[in-house]
PyMOL Python script that loads the backbone (N, CA, C, O; Angstrom):
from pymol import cmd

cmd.read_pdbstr("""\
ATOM      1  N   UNK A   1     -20.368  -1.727   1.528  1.00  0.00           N
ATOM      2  CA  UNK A   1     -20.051  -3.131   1.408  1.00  0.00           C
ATOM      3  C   UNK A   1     -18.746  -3.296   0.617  1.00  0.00           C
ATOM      4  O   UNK A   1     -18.419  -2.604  -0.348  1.00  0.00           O
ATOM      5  N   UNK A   2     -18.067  -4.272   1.138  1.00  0.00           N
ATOM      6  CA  UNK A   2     -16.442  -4.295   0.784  1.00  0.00           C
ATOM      7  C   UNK A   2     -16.554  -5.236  -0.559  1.00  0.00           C
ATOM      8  O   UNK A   2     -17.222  -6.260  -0.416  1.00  0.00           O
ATOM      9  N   UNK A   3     -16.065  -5.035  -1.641  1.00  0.00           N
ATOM     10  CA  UNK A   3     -15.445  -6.062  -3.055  1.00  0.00           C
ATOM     11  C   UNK A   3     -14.288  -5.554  -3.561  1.00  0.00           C
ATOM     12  O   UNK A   3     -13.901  -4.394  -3.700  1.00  0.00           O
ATOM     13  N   UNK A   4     -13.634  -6.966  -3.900  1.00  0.00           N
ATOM     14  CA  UNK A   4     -12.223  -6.780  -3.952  1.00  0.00           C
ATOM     15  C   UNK A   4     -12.348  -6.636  -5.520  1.00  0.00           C
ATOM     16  O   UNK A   4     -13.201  -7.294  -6.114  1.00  0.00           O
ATOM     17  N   UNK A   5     -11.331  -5.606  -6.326  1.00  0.00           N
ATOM     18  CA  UNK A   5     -11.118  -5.192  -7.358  1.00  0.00           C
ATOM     19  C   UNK A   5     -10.369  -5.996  -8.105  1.00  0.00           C
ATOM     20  O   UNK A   5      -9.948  -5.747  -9.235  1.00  0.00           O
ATOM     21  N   UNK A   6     -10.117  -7.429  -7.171  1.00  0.00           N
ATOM     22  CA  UNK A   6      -8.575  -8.323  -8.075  1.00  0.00           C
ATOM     23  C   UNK A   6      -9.773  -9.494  -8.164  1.00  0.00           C
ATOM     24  O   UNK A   6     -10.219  -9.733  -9.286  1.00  0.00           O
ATOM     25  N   UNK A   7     -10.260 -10.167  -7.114  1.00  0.00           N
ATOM     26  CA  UNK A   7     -10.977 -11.533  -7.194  1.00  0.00           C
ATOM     27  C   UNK A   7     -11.883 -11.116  -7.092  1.00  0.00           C
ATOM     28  O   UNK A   7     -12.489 -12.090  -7.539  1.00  0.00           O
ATOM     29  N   UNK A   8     -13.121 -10.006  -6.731  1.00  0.00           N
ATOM     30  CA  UNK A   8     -14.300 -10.213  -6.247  1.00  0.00           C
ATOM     31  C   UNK A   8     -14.894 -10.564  -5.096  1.00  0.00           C
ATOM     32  O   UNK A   8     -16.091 -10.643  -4.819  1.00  0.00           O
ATOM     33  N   UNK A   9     -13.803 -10.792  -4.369  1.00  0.00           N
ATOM     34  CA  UNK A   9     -14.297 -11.238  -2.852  1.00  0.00           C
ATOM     35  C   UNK A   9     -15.305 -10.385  -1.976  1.00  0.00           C
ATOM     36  O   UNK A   9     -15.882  -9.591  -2.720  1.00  0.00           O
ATOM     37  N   UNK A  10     -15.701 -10.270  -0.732  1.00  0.00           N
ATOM     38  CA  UNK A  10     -16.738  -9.853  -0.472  1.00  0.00           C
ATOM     39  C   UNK A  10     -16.479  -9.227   0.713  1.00  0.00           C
ATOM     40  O   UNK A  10     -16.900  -8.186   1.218  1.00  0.00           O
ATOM     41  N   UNK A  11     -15.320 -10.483   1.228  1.00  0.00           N
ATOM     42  CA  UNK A  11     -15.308 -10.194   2.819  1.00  0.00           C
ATOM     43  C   UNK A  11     -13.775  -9.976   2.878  1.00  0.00           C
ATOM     44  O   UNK A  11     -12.977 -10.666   2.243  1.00  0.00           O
ATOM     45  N   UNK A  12     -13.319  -8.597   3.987  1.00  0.00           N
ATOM     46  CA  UNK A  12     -12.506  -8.117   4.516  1.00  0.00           C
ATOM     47  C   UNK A  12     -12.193  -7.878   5.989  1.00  0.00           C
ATOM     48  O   UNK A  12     -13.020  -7.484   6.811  1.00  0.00           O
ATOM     49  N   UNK A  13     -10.819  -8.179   6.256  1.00  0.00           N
ATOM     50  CA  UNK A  13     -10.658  -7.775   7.660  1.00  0.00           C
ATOM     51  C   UNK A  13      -9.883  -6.707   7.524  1.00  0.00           C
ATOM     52  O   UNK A  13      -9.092  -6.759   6.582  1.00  0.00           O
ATOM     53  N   UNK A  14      -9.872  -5.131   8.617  1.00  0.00           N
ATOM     54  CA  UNK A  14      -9.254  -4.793   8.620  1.00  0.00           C
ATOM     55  C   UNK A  14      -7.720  -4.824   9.527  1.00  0.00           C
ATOM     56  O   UNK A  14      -7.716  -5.118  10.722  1.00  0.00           O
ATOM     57  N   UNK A  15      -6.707  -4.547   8.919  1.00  0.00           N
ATOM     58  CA  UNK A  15      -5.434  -5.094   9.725  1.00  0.00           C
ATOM     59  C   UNK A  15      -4.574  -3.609   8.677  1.00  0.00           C
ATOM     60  O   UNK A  15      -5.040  -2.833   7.843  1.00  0.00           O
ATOM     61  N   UNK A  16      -3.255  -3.769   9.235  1.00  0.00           N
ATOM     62  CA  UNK A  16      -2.246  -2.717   8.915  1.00  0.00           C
ATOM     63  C   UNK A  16      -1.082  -3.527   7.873  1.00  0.00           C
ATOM     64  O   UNK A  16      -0.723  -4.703   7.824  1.00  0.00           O
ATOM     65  N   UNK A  17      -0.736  -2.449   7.177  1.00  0.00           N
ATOM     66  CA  UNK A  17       0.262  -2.992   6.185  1.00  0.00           C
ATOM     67  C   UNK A  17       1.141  -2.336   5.443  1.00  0.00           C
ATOM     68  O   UNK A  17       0.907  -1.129   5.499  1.00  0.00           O
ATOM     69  N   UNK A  18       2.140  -2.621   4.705  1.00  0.00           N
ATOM     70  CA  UNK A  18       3.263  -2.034   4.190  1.00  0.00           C
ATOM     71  C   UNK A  18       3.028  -1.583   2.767  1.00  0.00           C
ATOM     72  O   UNK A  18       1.867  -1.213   2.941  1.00  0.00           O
ATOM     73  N   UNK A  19       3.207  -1.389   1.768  1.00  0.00           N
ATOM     74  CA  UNK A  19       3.429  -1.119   0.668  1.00  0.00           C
ATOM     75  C   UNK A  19       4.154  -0.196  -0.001  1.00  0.00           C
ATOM     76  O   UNK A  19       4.337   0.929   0.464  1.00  0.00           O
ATOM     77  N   UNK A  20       4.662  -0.609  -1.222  1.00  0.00           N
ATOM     78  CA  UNK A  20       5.599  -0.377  -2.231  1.00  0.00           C
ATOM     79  C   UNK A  20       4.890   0.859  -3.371  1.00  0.00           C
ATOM     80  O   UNK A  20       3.983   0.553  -4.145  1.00  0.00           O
ATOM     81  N   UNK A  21       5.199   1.589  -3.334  1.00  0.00           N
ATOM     82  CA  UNK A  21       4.676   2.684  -4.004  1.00  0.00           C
ATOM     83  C   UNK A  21       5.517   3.451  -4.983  1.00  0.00           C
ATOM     84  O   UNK A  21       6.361   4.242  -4.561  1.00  0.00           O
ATOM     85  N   UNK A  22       5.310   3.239  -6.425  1.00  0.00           N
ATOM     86  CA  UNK A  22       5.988   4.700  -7.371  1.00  0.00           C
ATOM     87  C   UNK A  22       5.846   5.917  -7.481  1.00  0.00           C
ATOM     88  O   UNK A  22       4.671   6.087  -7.808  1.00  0.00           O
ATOM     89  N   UNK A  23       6.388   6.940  -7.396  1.00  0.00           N
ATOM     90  CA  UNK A  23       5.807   7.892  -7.259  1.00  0.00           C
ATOM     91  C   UNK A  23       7.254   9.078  -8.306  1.00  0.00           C
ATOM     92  O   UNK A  23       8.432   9.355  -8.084  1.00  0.00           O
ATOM     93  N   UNK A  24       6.396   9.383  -9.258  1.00  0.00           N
ATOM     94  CA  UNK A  24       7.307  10.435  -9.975  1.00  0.00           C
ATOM     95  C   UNK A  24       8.711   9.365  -9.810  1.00  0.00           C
ATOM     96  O   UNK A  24       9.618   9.533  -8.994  1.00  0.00           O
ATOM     97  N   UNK A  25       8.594   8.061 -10.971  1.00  0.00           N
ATOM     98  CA  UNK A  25       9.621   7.208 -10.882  1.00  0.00           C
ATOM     99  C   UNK A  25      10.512   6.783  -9.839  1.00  0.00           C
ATOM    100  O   UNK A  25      11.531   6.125 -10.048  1.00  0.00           O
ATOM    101  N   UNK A  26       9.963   7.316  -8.288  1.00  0.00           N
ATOM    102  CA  UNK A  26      11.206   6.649  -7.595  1.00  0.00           C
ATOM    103  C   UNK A  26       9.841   5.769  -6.545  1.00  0.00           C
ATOM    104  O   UNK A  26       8.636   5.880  -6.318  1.00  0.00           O
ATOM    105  N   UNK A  27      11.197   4.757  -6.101  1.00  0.00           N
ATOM    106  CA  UNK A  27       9.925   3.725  -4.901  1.00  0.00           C
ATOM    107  C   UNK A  27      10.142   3.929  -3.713  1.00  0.00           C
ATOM    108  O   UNK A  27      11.278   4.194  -3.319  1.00  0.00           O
ATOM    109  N   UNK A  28       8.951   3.834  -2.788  1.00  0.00           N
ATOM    110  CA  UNK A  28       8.968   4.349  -1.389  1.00  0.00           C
ATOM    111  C   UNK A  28       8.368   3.058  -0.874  1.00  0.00           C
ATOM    112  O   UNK A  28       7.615   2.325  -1.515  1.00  0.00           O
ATOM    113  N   UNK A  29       8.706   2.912   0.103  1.00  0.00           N
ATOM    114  CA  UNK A  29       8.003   1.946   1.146  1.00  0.00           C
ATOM    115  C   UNK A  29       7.130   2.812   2.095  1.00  0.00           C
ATOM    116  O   UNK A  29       7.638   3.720   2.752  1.00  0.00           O
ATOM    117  N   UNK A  30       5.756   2.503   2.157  1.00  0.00           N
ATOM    118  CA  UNK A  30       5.291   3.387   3.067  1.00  0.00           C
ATOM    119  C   UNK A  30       5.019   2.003   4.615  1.00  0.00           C
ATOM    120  O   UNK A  30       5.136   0.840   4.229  1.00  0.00           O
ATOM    121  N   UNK A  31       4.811   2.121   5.615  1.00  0.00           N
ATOM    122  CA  UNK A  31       4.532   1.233   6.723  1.00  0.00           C
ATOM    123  C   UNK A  31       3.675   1.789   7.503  1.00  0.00           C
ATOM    124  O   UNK A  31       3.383   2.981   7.404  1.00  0.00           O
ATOM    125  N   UNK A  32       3.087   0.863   8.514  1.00  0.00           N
ATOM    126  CA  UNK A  32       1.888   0.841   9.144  1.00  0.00           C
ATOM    127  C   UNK A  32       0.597   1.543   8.307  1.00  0.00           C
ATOM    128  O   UNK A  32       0.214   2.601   8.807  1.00  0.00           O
ATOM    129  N   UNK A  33      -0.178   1.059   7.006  1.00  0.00           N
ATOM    130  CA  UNK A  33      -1.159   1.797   6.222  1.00  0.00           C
ATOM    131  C   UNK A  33      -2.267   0.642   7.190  1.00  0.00           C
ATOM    132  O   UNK A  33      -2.198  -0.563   7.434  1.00  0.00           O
ATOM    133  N   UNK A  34      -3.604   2.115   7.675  1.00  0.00           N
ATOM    134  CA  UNK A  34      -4.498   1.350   7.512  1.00  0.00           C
ATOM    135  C   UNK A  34      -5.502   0.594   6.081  1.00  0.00           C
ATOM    136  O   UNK A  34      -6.125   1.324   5.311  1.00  0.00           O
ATOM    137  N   UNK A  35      -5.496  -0.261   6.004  1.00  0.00           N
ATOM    138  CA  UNK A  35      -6.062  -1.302   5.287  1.00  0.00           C
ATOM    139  C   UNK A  35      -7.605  -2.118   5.397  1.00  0.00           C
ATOM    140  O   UNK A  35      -7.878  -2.587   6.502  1.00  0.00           O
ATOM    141  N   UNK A  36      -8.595  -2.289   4.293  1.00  0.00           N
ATOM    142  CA  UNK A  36      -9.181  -3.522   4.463  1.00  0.00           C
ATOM    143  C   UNK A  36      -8.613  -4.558   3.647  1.00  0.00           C
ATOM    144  O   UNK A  36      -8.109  -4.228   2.573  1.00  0.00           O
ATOM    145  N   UNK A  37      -8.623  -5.888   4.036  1.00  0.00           N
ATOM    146  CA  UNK A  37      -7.642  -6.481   3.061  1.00  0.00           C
ATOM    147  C   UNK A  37      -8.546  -7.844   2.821  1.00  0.00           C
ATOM    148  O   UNK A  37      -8.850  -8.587   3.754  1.00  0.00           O
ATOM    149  N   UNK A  38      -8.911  -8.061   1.540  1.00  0.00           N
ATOM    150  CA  UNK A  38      -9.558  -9.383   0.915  1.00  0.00           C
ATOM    151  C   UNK A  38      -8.989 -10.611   1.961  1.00  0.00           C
ATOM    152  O   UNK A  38      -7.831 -10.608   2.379  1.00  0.00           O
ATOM    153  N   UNK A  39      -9.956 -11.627   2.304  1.00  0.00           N
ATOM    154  CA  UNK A  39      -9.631 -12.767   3.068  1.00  0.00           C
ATOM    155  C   UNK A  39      -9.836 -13.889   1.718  1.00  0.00           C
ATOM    156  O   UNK A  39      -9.396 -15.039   1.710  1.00  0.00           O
ATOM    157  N   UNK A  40     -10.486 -13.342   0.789  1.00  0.00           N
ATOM    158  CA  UNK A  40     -10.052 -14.490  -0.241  1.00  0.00           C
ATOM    159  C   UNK A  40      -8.928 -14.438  -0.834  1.00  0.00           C
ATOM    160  O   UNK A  40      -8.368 -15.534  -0.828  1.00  0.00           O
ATOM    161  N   UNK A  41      -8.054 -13.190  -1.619  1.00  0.00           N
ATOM    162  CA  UNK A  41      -6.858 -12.898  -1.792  1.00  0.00           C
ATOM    163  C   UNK A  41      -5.766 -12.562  -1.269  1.00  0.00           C
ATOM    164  O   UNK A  41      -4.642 -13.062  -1.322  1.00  0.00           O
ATOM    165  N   UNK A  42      -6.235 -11.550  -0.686  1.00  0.00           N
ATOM    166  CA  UNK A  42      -5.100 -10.585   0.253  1.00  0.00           C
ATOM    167  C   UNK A  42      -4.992  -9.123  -0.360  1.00  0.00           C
ATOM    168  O   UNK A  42      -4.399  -8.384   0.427  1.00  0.00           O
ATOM    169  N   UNK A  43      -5.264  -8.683  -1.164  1.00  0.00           N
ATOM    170  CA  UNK A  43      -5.338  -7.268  -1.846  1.00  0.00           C
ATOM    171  C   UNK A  43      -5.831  -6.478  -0.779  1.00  0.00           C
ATOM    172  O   UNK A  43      -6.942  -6.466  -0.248  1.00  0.00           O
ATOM    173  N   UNK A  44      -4.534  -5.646  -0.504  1.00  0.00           N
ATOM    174  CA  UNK A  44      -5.121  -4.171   0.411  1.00  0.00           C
ATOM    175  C   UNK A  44      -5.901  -3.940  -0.233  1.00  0.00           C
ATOM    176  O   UNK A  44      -6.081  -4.608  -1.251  1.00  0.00           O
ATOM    177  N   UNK A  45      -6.893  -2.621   0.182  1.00  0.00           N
ATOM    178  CA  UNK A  45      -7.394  -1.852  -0.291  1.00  0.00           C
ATOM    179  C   UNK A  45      -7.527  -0.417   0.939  1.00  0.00           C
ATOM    180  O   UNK A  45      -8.088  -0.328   2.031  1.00  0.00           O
ATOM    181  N   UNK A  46      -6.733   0.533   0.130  1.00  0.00           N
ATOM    182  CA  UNK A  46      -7.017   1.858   1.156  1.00  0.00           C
ATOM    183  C   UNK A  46      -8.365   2.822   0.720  1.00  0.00           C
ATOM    184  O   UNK A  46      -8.891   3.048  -0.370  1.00  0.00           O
ATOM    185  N   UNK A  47      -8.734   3.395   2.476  1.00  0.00           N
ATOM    186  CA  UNK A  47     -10.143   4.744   1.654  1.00  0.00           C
ATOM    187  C   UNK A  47      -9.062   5.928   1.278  1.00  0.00           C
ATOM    188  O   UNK A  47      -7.872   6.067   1.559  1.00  0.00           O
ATOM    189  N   UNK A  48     -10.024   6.746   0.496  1.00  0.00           N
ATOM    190  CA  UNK A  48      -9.803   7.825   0.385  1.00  0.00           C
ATOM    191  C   UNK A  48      -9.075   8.529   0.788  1.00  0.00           C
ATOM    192  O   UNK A  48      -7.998   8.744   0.231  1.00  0.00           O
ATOM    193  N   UNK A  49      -9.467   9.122   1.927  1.00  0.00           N
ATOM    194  CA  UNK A  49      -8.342   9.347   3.145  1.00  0.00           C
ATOM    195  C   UNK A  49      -7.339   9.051   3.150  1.00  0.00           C
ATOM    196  O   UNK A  49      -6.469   9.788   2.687  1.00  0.00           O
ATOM    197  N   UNK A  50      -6.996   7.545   3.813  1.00  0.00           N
ATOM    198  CA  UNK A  50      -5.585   7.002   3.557  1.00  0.00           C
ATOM    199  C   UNK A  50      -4.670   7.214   2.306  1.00  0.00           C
ATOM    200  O   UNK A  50      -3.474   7.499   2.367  1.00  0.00           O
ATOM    201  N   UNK A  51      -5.306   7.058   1.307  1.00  0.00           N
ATOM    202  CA  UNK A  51      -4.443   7.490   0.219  1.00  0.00           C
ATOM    203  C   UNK A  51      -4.394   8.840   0.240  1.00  0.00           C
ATOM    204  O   UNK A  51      -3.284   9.351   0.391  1.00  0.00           O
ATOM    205  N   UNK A  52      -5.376   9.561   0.120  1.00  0.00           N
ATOM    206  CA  UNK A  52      -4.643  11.310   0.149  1.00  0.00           C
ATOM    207  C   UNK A  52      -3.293  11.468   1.225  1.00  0.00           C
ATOM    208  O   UNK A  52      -2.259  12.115   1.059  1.00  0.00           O
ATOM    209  N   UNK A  53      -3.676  10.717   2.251  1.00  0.00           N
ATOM    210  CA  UNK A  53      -2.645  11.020   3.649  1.00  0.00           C
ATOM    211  C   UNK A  53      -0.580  10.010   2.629  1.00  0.00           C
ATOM    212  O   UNK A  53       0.635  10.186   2.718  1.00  0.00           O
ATOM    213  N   UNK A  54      -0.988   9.621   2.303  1.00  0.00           N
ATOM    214  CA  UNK A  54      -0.076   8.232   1.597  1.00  0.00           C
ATOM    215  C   UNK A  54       0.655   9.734   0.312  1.00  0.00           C
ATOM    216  O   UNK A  54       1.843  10.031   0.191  1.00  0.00           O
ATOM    217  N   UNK A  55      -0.166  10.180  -0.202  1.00  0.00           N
ATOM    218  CA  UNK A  55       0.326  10.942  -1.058  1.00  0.00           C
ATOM    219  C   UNK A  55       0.813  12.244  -0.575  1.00  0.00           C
ATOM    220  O   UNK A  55       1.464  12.774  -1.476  1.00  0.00           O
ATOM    221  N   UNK A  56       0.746  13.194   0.803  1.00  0.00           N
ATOM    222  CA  UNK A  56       0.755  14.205   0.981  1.00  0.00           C
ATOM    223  C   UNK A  56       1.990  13.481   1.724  1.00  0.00           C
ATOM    224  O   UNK A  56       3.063  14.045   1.511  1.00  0.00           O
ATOM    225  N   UNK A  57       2.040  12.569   2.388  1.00  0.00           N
ATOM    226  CA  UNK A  57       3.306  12.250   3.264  1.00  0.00           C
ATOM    227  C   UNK A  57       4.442  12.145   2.291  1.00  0.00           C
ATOM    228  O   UNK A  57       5.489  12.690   2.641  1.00  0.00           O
ATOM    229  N   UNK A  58       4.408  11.362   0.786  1.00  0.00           N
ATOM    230  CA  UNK A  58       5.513  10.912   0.272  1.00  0.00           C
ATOM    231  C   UNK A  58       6.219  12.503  -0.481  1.00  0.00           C
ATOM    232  O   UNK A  58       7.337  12.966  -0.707  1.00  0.00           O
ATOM    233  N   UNK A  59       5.062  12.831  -0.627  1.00  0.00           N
ATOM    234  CA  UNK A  59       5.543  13.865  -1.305  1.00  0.00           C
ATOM    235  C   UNK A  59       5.806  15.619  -0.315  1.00  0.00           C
ATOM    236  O   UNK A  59       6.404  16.507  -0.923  1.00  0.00           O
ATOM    237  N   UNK A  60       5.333  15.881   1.056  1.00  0.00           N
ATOM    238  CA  UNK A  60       5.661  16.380   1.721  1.00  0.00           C
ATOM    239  C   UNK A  60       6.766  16.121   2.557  1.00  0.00           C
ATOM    240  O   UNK A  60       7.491  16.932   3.133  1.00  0.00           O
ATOM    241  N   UNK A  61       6.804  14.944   2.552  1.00  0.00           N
ATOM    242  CA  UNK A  61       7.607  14.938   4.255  1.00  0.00           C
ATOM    243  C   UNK A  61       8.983  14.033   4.386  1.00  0.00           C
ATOM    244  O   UNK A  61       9.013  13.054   3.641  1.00  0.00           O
ATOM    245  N   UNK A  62       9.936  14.209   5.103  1.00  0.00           N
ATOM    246  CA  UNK A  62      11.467  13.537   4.886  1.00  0.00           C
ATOM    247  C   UNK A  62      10.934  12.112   5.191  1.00  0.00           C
ATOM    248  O   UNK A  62       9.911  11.980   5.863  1.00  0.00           O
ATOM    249  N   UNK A  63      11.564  11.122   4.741  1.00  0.00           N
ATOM    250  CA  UNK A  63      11.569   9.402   5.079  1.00  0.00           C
ATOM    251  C   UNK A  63      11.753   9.534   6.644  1.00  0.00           C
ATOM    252  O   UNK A  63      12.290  10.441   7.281  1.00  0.00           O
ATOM    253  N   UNK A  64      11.107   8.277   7.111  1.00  0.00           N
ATOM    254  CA  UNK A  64      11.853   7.904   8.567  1.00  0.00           C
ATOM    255  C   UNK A  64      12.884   7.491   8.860  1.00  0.00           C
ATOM    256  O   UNK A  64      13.548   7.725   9.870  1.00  0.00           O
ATOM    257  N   UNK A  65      13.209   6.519   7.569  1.00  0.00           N
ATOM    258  CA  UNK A  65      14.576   5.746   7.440  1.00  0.00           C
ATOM    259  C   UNK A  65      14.572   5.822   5.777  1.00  0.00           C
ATOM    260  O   UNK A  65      13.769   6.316   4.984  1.00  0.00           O
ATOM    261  N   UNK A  66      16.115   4.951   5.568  1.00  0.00           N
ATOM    262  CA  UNK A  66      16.359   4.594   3.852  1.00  0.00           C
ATOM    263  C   UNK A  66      16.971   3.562   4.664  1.00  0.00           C
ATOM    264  O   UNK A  66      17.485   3.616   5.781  1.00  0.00           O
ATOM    265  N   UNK A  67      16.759   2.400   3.671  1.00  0.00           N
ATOM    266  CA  UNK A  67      16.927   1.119   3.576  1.00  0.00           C
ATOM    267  C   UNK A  67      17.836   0.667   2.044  1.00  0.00           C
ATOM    268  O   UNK A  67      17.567   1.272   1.006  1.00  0.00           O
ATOM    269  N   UNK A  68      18.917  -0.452   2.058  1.00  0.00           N
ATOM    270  CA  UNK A  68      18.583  -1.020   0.772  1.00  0.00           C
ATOM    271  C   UNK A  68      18.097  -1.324   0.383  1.00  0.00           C
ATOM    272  O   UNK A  68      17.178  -1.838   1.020  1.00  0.00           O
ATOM    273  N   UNK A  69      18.046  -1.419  -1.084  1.00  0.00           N
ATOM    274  CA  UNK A  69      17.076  -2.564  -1.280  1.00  0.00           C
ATOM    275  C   UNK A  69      17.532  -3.954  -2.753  1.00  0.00           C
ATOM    276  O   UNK A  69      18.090  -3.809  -3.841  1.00  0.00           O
ATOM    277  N   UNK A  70      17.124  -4.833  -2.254  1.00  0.00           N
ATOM    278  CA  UNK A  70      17.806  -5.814  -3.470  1.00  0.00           C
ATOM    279  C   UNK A  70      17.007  -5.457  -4.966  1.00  0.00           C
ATOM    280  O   UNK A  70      15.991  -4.776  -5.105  1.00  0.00           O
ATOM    281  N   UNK A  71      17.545  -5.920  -5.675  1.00  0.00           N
ATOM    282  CA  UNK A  71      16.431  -5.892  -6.994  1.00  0.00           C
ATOM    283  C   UNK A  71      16.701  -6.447  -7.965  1.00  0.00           C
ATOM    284  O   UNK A  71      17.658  -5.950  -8.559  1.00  0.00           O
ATOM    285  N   UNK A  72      16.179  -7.456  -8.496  1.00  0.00           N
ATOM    286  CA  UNK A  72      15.894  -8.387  -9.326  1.00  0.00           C
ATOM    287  C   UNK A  72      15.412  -8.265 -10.657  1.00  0.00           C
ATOM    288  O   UNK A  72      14.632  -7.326 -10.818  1.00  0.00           O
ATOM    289  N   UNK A  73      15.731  -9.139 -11.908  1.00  0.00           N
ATOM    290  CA  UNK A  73      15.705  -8.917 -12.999  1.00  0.00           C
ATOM    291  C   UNK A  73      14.370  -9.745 -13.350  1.00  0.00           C
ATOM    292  O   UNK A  73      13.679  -8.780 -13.677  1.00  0.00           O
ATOM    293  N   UNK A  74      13.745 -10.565 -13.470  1.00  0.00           N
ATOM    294  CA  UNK A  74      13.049 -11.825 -14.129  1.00  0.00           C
ATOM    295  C   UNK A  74      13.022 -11.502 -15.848  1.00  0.00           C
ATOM    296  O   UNK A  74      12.050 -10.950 -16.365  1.00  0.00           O
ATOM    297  N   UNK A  75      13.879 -11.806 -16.406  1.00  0.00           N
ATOM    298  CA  UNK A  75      14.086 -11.850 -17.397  1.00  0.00           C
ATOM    299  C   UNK A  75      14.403 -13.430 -18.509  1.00  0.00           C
ATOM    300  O   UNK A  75      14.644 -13.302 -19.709  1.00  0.00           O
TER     301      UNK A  75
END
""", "prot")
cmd.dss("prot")
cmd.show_as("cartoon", "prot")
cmd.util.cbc("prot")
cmd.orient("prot")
């Protein structure tokens, strides 16, 4: 049974998604992650799996692309 770790929600759909990841101080965009994702919030959430696969890719394997990227202060 699915609960979200940010709101508590209950119920999830699964759908695909992007995310922003640190890893040994630098950021990666990873794309197409399977996901369940809170319909009360929106908080991915990956299994197991997916994240081992998320970690063996960033850290095994060349990018598909490099992108810029902007970056902002809020200060």
């Amino acid at each position: 049974m699915f609960q979200c770790h940010v709101c508590g929600g209950s119920a999830a759909k699964s759908d695909v998604v992007s995310e922003v990841f640190t890893f040994d101080g630098r950021r990666v965009l990873v794309e197409h992650i399977p996901a369940q994702v809170c319909e009360r919030c929106g908080e991915a959430t990956f299994s197991r799996e997916t994240t081992e696969k998320i970690r063996r890719l960033v850290h095994d394997a060349r990018p598909a692309k490099t992108i810029p990227l902007d970056v902002f202060a809020l200060t």
